[in-house]
C-alpha positions as CSV (number, residue, x, y, z in Angstrom):
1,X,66.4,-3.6,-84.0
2,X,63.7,-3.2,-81.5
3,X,61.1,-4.3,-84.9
4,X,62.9,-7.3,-85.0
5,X,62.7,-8.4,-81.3
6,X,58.5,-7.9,-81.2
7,X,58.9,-9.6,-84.6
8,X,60.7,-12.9,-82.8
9,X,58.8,-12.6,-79.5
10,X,55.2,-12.5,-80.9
11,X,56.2,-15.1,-83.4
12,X,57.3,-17.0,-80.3
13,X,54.2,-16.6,-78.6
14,X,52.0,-17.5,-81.4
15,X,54.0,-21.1,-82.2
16,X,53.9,-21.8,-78.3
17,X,50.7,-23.4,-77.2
18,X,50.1,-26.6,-77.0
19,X,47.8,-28.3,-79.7
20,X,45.4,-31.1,-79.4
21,X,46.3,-35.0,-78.8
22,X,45.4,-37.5,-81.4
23,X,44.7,-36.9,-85.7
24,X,41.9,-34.6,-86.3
25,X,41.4,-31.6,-88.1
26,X,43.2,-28.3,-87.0
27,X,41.8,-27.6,-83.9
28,X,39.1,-30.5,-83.6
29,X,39.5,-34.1,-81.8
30,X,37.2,-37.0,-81.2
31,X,39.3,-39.1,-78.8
32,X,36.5,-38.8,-76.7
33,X,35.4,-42.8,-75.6
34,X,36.8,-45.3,-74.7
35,X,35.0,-47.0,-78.2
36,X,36.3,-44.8,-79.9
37,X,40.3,-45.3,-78.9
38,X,39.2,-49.7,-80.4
39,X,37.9,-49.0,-83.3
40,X,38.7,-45.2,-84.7
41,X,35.6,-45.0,-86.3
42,X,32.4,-44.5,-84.5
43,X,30.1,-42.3,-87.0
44,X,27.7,-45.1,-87.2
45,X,27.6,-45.6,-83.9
46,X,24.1,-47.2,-82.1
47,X,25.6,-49.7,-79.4
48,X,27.0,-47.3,-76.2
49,X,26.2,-44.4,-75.1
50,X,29.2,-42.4,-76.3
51,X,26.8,-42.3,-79.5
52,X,25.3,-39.3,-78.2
53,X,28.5,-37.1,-79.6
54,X,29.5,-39.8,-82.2
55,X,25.9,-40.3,-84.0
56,X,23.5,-38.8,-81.9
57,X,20.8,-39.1,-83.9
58,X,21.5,-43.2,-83.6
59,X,20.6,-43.0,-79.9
60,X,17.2,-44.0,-80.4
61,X,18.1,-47.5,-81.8
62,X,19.2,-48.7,-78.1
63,X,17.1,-50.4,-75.7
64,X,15.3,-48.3,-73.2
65,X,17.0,-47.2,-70.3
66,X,19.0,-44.4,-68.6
67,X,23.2,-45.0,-69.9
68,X,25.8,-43.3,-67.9
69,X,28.9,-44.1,-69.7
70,X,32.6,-42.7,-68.1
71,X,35.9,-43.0,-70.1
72,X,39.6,-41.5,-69.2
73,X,42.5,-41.8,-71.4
74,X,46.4,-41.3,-70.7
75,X,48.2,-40.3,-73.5
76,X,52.0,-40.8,-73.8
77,X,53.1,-38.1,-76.1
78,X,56.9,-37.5,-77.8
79,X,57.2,-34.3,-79.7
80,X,60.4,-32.9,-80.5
81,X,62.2,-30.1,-83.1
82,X,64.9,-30.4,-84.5
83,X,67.2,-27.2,-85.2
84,X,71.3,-26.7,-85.1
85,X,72.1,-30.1,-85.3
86,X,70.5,-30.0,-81.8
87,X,67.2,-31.7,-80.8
88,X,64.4,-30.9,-78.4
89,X,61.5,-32.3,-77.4
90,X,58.9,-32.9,-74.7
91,X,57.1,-36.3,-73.6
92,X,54.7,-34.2,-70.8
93,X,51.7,-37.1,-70.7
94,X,48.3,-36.2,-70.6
95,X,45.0,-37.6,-68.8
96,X,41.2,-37.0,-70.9
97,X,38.1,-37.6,-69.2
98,X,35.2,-37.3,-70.7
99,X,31.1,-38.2,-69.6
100,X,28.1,-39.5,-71.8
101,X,24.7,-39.7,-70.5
102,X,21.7,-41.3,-72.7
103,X,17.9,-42.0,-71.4
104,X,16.0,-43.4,-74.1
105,X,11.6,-44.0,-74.3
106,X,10.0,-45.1,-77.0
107,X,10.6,-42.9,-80.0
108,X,12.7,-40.3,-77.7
109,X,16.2,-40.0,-76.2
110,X,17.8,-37.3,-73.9
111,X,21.7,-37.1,-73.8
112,X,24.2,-34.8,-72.1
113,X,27.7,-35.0,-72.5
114,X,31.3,-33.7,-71.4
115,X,34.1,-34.4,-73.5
116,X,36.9,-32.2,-74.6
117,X,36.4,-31.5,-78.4
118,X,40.0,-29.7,-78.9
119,X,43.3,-29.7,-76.8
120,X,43.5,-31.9,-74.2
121,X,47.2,-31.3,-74.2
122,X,50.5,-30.0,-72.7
123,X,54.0,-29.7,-73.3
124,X,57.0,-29.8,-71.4
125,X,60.1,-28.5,-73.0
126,X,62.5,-28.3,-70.1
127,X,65.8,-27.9,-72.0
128,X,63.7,-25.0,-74.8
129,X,63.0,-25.4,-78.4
130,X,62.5,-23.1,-81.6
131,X,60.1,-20.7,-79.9
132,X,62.5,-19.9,-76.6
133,X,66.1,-20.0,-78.8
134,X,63.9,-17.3,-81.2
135,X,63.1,-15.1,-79.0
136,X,66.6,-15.3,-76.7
137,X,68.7,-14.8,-80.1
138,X,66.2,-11.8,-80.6
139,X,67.0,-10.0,-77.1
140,X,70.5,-10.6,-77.5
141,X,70.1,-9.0,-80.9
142,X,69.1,-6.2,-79.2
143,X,72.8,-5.3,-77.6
144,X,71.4,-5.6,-73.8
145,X,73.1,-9.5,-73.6
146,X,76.0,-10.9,-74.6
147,X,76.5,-12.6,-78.5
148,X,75.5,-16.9,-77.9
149,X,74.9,-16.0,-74.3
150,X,72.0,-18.4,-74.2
151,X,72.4,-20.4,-71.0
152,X,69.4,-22.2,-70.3
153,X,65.7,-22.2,-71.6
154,X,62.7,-23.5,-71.5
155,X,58.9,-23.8,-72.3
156,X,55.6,-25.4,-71.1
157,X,52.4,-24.8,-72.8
158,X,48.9,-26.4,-72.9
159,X,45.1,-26.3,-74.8
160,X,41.8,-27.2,-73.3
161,X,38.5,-26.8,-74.6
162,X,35.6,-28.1,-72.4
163,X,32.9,-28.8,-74.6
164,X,29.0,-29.6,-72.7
165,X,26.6,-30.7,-75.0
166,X,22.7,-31.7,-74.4
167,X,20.1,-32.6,-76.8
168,X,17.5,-35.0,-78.1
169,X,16.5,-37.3,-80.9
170,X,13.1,-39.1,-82.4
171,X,12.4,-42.2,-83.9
172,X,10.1,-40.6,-87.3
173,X,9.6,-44.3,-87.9
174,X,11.2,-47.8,-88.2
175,X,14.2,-46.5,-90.6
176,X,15.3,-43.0,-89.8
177,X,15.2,-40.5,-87.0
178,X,17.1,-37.2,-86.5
179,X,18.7,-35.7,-83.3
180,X,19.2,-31.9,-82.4
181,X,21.6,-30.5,-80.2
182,X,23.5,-27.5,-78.2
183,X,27.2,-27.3,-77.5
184,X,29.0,-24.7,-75.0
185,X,32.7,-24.6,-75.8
186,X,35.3,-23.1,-73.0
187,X,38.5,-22.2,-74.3
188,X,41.4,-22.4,-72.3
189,X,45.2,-22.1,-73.9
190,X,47.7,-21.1,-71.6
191,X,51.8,-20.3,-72.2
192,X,54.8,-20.1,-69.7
193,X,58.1,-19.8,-70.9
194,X,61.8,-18.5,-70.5
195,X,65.7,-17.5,-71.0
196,X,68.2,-16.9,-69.0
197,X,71.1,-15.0,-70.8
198,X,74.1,-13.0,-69.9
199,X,73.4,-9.4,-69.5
200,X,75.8,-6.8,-70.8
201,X,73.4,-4.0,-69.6
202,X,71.3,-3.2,-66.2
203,X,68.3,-5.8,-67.5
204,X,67.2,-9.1,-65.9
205,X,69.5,-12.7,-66.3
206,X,66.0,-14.8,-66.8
207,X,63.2,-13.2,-68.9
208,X,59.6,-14.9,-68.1
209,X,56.6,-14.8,-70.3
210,X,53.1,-15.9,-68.7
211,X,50.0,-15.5,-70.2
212,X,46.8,-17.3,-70.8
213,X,43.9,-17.2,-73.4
214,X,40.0,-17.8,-72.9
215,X,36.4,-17.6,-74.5
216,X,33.2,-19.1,-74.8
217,X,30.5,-19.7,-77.2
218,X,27.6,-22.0,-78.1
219,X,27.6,-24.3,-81.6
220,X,24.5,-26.4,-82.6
221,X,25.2,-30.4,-84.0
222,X,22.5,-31.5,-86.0
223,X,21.9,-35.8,-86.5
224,X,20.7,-38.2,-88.6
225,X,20.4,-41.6,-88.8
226,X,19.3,-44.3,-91.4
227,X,18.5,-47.6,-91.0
228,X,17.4,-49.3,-94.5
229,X,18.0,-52.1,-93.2
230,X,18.5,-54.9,-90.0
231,X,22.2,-55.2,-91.2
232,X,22.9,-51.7,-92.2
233,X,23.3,-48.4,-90.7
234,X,24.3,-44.8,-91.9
235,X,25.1,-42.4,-89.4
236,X,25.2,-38.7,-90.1
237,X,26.2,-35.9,-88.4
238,X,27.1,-32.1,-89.2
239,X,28.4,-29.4,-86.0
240,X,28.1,-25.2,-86.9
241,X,31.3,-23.3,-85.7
242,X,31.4,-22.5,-82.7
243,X,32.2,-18.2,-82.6
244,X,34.9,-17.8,-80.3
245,X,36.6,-14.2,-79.4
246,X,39.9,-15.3,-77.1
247,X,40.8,-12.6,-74.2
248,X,44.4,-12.3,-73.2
249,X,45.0,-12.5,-69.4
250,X,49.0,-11.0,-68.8
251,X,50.2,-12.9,-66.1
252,X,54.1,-11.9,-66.1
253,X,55.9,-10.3,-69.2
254,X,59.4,-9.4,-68.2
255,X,60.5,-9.0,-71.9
256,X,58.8,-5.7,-71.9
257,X,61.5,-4.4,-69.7
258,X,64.3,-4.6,-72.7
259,X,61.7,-3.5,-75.6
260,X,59.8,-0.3,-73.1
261,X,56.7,-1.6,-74.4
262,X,53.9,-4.9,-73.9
263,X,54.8,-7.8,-75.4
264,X,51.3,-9.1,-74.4
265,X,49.0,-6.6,-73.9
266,X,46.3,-7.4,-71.3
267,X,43.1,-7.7,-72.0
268,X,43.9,-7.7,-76.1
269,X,40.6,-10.0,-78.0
270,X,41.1,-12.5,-81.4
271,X,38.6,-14.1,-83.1
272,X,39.3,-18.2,-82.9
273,X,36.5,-19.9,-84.0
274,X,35.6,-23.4,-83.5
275,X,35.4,-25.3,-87.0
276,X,32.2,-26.9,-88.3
277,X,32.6,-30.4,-89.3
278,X,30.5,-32.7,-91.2
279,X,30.8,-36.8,-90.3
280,X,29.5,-39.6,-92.4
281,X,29.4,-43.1,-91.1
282,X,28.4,-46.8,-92.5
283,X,28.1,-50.0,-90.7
284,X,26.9,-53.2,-91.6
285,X,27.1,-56.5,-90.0
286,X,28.6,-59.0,-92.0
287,X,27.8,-62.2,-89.9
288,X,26.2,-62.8,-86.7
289,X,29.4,-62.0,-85.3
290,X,31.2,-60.1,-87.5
291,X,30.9,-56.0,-88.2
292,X,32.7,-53.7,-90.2
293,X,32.1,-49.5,-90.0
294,X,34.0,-46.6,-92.7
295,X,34.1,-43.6,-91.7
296,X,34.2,-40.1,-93.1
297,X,35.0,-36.8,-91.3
298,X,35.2,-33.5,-93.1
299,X,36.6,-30.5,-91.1
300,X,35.5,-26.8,-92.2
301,X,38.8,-25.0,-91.0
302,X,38.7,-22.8,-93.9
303,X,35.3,-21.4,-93.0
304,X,36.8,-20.5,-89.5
305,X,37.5,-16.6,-88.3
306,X,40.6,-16.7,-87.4
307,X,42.4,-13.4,-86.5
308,X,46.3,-13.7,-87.0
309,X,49.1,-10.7,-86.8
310,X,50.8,-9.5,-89.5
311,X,54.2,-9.7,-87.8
312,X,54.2,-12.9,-87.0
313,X,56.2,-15.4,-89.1
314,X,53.6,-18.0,-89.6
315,X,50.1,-17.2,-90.8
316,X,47.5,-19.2,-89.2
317,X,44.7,-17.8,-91.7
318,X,47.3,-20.2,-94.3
319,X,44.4,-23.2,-93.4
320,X,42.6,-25.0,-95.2
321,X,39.6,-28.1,-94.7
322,X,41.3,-31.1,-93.7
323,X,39.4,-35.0,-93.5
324,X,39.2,-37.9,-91.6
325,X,38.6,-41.2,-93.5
326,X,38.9,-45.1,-91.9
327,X,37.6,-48.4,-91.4
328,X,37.3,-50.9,-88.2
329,X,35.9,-54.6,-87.9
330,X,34.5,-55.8,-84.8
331,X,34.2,-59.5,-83.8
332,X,31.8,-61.3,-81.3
333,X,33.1,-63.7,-79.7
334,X,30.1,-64.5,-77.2
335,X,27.6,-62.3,-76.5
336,X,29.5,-60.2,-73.7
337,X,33.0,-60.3,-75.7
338,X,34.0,-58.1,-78.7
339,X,37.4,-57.6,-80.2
340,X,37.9,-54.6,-82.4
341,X,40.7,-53.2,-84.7
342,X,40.5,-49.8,-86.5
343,X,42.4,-47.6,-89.3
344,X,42.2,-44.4,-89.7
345,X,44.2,-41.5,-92.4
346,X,44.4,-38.1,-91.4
347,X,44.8,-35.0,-93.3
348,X,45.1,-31.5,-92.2
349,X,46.3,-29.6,-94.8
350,X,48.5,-27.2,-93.0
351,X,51.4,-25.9,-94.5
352,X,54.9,-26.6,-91.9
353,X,55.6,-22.9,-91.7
354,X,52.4,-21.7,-90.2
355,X,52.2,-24.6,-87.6
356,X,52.7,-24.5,-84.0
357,X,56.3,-25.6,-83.8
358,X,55.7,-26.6,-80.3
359,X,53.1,-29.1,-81.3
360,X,52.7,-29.2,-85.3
361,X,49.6,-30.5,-86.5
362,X,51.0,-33.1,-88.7
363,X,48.9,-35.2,-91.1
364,X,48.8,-39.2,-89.5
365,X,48.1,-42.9,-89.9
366,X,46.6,-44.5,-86.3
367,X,45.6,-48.0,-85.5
368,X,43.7,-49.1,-82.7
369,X,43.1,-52.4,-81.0
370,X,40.9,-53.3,-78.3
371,X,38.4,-55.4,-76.3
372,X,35.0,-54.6,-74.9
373,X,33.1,-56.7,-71.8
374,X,30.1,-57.0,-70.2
375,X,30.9,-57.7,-66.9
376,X,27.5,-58.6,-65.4
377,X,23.7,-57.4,-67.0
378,X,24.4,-53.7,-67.6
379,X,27.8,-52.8,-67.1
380,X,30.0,-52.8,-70.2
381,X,34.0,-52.7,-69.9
382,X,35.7,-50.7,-72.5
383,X,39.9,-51.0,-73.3
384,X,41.4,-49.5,-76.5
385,X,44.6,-48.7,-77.4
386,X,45.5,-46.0,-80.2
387,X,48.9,-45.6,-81.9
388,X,49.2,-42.4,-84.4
389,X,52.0,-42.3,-86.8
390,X,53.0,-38.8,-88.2
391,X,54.4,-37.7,-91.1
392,X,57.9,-35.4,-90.6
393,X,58.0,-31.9,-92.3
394,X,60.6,-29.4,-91.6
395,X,60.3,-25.2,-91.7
396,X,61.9,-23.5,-94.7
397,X,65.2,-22.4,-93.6
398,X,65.6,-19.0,-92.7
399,X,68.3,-16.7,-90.9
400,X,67.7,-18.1,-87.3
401,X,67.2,-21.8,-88.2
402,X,69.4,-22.3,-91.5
403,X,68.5,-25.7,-92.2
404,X,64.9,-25.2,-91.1
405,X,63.3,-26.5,-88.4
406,X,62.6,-30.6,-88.0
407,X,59.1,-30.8,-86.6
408,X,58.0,-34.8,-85.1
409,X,55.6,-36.4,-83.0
410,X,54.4,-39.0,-81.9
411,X,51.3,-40.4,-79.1
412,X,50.6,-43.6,-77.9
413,X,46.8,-43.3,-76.5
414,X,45.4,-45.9,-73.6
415,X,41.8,-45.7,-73.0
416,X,39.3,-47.4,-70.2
417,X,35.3,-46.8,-70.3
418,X,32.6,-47.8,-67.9
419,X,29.5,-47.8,-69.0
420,X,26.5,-48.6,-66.6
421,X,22.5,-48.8,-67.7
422,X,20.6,-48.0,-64.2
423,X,17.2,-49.5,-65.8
């Protein structure tokens, strides 16, 4: 019986953190700009300074200057399961700032850059969900609680990876130049969560977990960009993994009191790696006023190490490479006012069974809208809006959750941007 318990609790604490905001692959996200959240495709990217993690290699087509560029975005989330003919969700918003900085001379550009290149999320599941009803039907299983004694639960989890990245690019000549760049990657996933049963036996009423994961490491992103000619331009851009070992800090593990033995153990070390990614963009200007960009992003998940235990229900080595792929038009209006709409189709090829039920990375459809202004020489106002639609999948049913369990989400994403050029 006790097998079974460390079976539902580490299940529970693997399915519990919180995964990234908007369509990506697995683990990586570029809601990053404000440009980005108009137009969903910014590969191709020469025109603001959030280029410098979009294209960075494209940085050297702007006019000379030093670019500070700002950008926060509030994301309204809705994720819910679906299990017992009961539901339970969690619409815990989030806020994502991010920071691009460009000085370009000549044939050369700088750039530094914050942005947070996974996570950027929490969740708030204040009534419980699959992961808290697990492992309270496991502890009762155990004899120490009474049968259905569940009487309240609940969960909160979140994800943040702080990504700072500095580098450089050169003009070779007129029609391409390549970029070269460094990435340090902080991991941060944290987990809180609890039941409060009956006890038939001298053990607590409330069981609390608490624990939180970090690491480190550095990735290199490597740029080009081609320019064949005044109306076309082809951005490229490919990002190694980033190696990441994740350390377990045990905050509070009062389920170790009913099995006699860790549930977390302190100080325990994963590999999670940060997946390489390879990004392909196109734009071309149509008209005078008129611009249209495609996109392609290709996610290396399958390449990433990825330690998973074996007692776990889901398997998060079950990944594979997932992709990107969309399309935005741009229209001037004047010189100082653009409009801008944008597709994009995301696929993560994930399997429902191995995803975190908290937050299941879902394949998507978003659309984004938005405007961009320059409010007097130099500063630019950016506004975007992103909706993401994502497909349903449910669990296969097993002895806890007969009918499986129904995993939905869905994120609304409002963006702002400043973007200044001192000189």
């Amino acid at each position: 019986m006790k097998r079974l318990l460390v079976f539902l609790c580490v299940s529970a604490l693997v399915f519990a953190v919180a995964t990234p905001l908007l369509a990506g692959g697995i683990d990586n996200k570029h809601n990053f700009s404000a440009e980005y959240a108009r137009t969903l495709n910014r590969n191709a990217a020469t025109d603001s300074a959030d280029a410098v993690v979009y294209n960075p290699a494209g940085t050297v087509k702007m006019e000379d200057g030093l670019y500070v560029n700002l950008a926060g975005q509030y994301a309204f989330k809705d994720y819910s399961n679906t299990f017992n003919g009961t539901e339970y969700d969690s619409d815990e918003p989030d806020i994502v700032p991010s920071l691009f900085a460009l000085y370009r001379k000549d044939r050369w550009a700088g750039f530094a850059a914050f942005t947070i290149p996974a996570g950027g999320g929490s969740v708030d599941y204040e009534d419980g969900m699959a992961t808290t009803y697990r492992v309270a039907q496991g502890v009762i299983a155990t004899g120490a609680y009474a049968a259905g004694s569940i009487r309240d639960m609940g969960l909160e989890g979140e994800m943040y990876y702080y990504g700072i990245t500095v580098g450089g690019a050169c003009a070779l000549n007129d029609w391409l130049s390549v970029s070269v760049g460094l990435r340090y990657v902080d991991a941060n996933r944290e987990f809180e969560g609890f039941a409060t049963m009956t006890p038939i036996a001298p053990v607590p009423e409330t069981l609390y977990v608490e624990y939180e994961e970090t690491g480190h490491g550095w990735g290199g992103i490597f740029g080009m960009n081609i320019s064949p000619t005044d109306e076309l331009n082809i951005g490229i851009r490919a990002e190694t993994k980033t190696h990441l070992t994740l350390e377990t800090d045990q905050k509070r593990d009062d389920v170790e009191t009913v099995l006699g033995g860790d549930l977390v153990p302190d100080n325990a070390k994963r590999n999670r790696d940060f997946p390489a990614l390879f990004g392909f963009g196109v734009s071309y200007q149509l008209t005078s006023n008129l611009r249209t960009e495609a996109n392609f992003t290709y996610y290396l998940a399958n390449d990433a190490d990825w330690d998973d235990d074996p007692i776990t229900t889901g398997d998060e080595t079950q990944k594979d490479d997932g992709f990107d792929i969309g399309i935005a038009l741009e229209y001037a209006f004047t010189p100082k006012f653009k409009a801008s709409l944008g597709y994009m189709y995301t696929e993560t090829e994930m399997d429902a069974d191995d995803m975190l039920a908290a937050a299941p990375e879902l394949d998507a459809q978003s659309v984004a809208a938005g405007l961009a202004y320059e409010v007097m020489p130099g500063l630019h106002v950016n506004v975007g809006v992103i909706q993401t639609f994502y497909d349903e999948e449910t669990t296969t049913p097993n002895a806890v959750f007969p009918t499986g369990i129904e995993l939905e989400k869905e994120v609304t994403l409002v963006a702002l941007g400043i973007q200044y050029k001192f000189w």
